[in-house]
N, C-alpha and C positions, 0 to 999 in steps of 0.2 A: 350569234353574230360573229364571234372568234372563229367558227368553221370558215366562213368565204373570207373573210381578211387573211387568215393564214394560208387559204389555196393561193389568195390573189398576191401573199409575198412569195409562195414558192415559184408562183410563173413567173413574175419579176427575177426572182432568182434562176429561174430556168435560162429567161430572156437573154442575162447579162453577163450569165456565167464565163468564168474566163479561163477555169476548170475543169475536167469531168466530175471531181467532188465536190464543187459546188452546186453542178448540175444536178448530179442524183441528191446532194442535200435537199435544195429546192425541189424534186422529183418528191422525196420521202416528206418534206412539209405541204406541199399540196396535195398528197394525197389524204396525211393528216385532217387535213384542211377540210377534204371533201367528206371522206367517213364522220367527221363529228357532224356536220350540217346534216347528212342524209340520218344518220344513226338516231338523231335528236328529232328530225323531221321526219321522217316515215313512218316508225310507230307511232305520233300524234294523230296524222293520217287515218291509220288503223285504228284507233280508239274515235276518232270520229265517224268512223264509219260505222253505219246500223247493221247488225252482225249476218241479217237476212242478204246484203250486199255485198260480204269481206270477199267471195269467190271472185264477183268482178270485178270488186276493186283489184283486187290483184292482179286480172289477166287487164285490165285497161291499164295498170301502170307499168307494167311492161310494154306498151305500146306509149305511153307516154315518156319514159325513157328511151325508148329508140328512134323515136321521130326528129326530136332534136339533135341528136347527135348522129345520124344522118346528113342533117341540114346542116350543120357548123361545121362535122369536116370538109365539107362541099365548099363553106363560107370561107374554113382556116385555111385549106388547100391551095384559094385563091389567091389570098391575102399573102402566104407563105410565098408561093408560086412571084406575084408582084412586088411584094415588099419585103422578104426573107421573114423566116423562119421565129427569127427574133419579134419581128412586128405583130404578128399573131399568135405569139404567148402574149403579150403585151395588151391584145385583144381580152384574150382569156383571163389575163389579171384586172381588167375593167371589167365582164362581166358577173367575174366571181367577188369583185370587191361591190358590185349594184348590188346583189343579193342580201349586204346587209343592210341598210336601209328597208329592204322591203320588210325583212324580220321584222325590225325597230316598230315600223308603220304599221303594222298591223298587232291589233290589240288581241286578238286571238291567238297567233301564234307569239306573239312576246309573253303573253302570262300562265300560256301552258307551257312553255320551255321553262320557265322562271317553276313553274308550283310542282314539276316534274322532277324537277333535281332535288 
């Protein structure tokens, strides 16, 4: 749950910045942000996966990674494009701050993050 809350203060911090070194602050905590969420979630992934299927799971989440981010720069582009730049990190800190609740909500991945550390 700390991964998307700290992407979702770094875009805030991106959003507001009144700095360049705030900027890259908030750059270097969202990114933080993001490696703990995926580093903690991906290998779970992996160990749930039946070892006769690791080949496609892999090549299907690379196609799961690139689908959405596809579609959201297309979304933020717009959003940037209409409402500046600022208002679509601002986007991005809502959807990277949803993220934790889903964790929480779900009883599968809250107790294999928790029994993994």
């Amino acid at each position: 749950m700390i991964g998307p809350l700290a992407a979702a203060v770094g875009a805030i911090m991106i959003a507001v910045a009144p700095t360049l070194p705030c900027a890259v602050s908030g750059s270097v905590l969202m990114g933080i942000g993001t490696a703990t969420f995926t580093g903690h979630l991906i290998p779970l992934f992996l160990v749930w996966t039946p070892p006769e299927l690791t080949a496609r799971f892999q090549s299907l989440f690379g196609i799961v990674q690139a689908v959405p981010m596809v579609i959201m720069n297309l979304a933020y582009g717009l959003i940037a494009a209409r409402l500046g730049a600022g208002s679509a990190l601002l986007v991005t800190a809502g959807i990277c701050a949803a993220a934790a609740p889903v964790v929480l909500g779900n009883h599968r991945l809250r107790t294999s993050m928790i029994n993994s550390e």
